[in-house]
N, C-alpha and C positions, 0 to 999 in steps of 0.2 A: 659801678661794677659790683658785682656779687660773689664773694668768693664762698666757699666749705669748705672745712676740712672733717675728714671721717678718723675719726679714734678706734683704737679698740683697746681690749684689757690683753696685758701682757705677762708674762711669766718668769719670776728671778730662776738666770739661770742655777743657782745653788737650791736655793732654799722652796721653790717653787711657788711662791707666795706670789698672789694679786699686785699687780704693778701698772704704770703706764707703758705701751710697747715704743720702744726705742724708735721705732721707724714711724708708726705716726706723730711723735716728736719727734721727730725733724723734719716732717710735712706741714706741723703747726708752726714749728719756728720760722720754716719756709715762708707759711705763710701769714704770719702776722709781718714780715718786713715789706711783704708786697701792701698788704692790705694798710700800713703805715704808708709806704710811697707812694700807690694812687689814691687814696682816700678812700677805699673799698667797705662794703659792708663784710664782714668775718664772721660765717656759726660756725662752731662747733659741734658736728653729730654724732652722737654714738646709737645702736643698734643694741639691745642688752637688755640688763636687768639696770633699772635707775638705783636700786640699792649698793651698787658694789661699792665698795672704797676706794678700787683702783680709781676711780675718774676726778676724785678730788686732785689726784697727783697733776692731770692738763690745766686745774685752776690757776695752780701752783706754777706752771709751764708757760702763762700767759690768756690761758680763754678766760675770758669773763663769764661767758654760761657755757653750759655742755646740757644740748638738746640731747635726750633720750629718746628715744623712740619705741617702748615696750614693746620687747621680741620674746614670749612663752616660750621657754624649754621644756619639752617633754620628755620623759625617761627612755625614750626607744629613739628618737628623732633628735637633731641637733637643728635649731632654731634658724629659718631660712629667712634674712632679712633684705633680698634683693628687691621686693616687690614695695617693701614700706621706703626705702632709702631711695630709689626711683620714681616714688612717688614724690617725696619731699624735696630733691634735689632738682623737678622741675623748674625752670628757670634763673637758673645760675650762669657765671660764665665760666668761672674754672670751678673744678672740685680737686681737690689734694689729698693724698691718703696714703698709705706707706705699703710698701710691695708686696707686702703678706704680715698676718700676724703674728704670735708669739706662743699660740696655745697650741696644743695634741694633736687637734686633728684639721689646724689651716692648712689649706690647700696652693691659696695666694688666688684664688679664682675671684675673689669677689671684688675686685677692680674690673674685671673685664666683665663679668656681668651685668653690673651696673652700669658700666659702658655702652654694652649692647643694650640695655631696656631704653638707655635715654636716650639711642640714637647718636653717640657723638665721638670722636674719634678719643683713643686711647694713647700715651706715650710712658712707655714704663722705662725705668731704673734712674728714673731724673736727677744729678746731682748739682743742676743749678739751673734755675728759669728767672728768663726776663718778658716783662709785658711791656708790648708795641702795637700801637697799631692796629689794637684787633686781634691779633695773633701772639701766641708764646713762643718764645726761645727757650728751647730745652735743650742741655747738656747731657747726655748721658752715656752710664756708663757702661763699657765695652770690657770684654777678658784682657787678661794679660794688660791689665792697666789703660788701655785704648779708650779714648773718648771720642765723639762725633756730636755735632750740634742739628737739632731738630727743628723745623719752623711747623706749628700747628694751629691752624684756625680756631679761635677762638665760638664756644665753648667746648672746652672738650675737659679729660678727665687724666689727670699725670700722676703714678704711683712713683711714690720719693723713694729710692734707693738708700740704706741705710750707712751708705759713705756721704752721704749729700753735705754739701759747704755750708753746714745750720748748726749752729749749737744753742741746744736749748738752755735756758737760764731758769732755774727755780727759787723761788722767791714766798716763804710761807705767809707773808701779807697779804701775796695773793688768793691762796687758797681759800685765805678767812672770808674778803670781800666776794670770790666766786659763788655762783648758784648750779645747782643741778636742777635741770628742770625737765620731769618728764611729761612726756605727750603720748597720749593714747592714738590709738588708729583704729578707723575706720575696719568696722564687720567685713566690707568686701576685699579688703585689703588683706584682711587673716585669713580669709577665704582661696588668697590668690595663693598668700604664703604658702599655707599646708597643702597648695595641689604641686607644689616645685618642689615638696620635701621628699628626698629618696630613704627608701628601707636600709636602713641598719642590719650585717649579719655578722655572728658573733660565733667563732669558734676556737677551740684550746689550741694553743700552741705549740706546736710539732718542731722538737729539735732536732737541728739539722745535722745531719755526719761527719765528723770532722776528721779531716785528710790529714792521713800520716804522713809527713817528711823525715823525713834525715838532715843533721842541722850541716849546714854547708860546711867547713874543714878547710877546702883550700884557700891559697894566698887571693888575696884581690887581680894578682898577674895573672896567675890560670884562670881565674873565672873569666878577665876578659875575654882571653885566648878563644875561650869554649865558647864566646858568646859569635867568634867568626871561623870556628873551624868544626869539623867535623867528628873530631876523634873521639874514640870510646869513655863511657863517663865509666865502665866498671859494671860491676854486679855479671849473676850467674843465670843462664837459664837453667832449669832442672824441668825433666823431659822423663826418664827413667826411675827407677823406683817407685815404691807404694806411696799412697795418699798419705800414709805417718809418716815416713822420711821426709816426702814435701813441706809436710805443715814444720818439723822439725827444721827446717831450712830458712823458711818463712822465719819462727819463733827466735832461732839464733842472730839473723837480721837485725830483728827487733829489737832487743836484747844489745847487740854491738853498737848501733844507733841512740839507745836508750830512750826508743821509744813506748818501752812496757816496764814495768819494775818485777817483774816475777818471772 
């Protein structure tokens, strides 16, 4: 048996510094106990830049290598890697990957992408899988704390949930002994990439109006009250007089409210 797992580079939520993503660590962890129980072969792929630092962090996690797969980022286009990872992921049985990643602009699309190029069926929010028979048992997870178990024909392609029953272990002996190892791709393959890449459009930020309230006053009693009857909450129409008396009416509002300071 053949397993993958897909990595990607993740984002500290404080400090926003290059990290591993929490959720393909626990797709890796997922899946080195499989690949310990049936005796399976285990890569590691990333889609990227082979430079980054974040990927030393999966050595440290338990991968022995982390295949790269040199994916060019251009200044206008964000780097489309469904055509090289589709390539490489030919003949596997499982692939494991985590729901979405950690950076600005993931979508969480490219499980199902990959999905769809290989041909194979998809089961996302996975928080626990067992291999049988050919086929996977997947657990996963439902709102409101709901679980339900999945049977899926083997090969196919499961995005691990980041509550999944894995915890990873980091260990910086590992890291030492780990390799990053990157692999160039084929001309037609770049080819394929930049015809799937969409235009980028970029424009300034338009702030949006923000609605005046009145801060609420009454007891928690009457606001139920109001929430099942009818009755008058208050306030004036003004119908009569000039446009200055209006706005006068309006400004004194405001003012009792303390929604203006002048």
């Amino acid at each position: 048996m053949k397993i993958a797992v897909l990595v990607s580079v993740g984002r500290h939520p404080v400090s926003g510094t290059a990290r591993y993503s929490r959720n393909d660590a626990a797709a890796l962890a997922m899946a080195l106990g499989l690949a310990k129980q049936h005796h399976a072969t285990l890569d590691v792929i990333h889609a990227g830049d082979p430079s980054n630092p974040a990927l030393n962090d999966y050595l440290a996690l338990g991968a022995r290598t982390v295949e790269v797969l040199t994916v060019p980022a251009t200044s206008d286009l964000p780097p489309n890697p469904v055509a090289r990872l589709a390539d490489r992921l030919k003949g596997y049985d499982l692939v494991l990957t985590g729901t979405r990643a950690e950076g600005a602009f993931d979508s969480g699309m490219l499980p199902y992408r990959v999905a769809s190029a290989l041909n194979v069926p998809l089961v996302g929010a996975a928080v626990e899988l067992t291999l049988r028979d050919g086929c996977a048992e997947v657990r996963q997870f439902m709102p409101k704390g709901l679980r339900r178990r999945v049977d899926v024909q083997l090969p196919a392609l499961i995005a691990v949930h980041p509550l999944a029953n894995a915890t990873p272990t980091y260990a910086y002996a590992r890291l030492r002994e780990g390799t990053i190892r990157p692999t160039a791709a084929p001309a037609t393959l770049d080819a394929a990439a930049n015809a799937d890449d969409l235009a980028w459009t970029t424009r300034p930020a338009v702030a949006k109006p923000v609605r005046l309230a009145a801060a609420e006053k009454r007891s928690g009693h009457a606001r139920m009250l109001s929430a099942t009857t009818t009755e008058s909450r208050g306030g004036s129409v003004v119908i009569e007089g000039s446009s200055v008396e209006k706005a006068q009416v309006i400004l004194a509002y405001l003012r009792e409210h303390q929604l203006v300071d002048y």
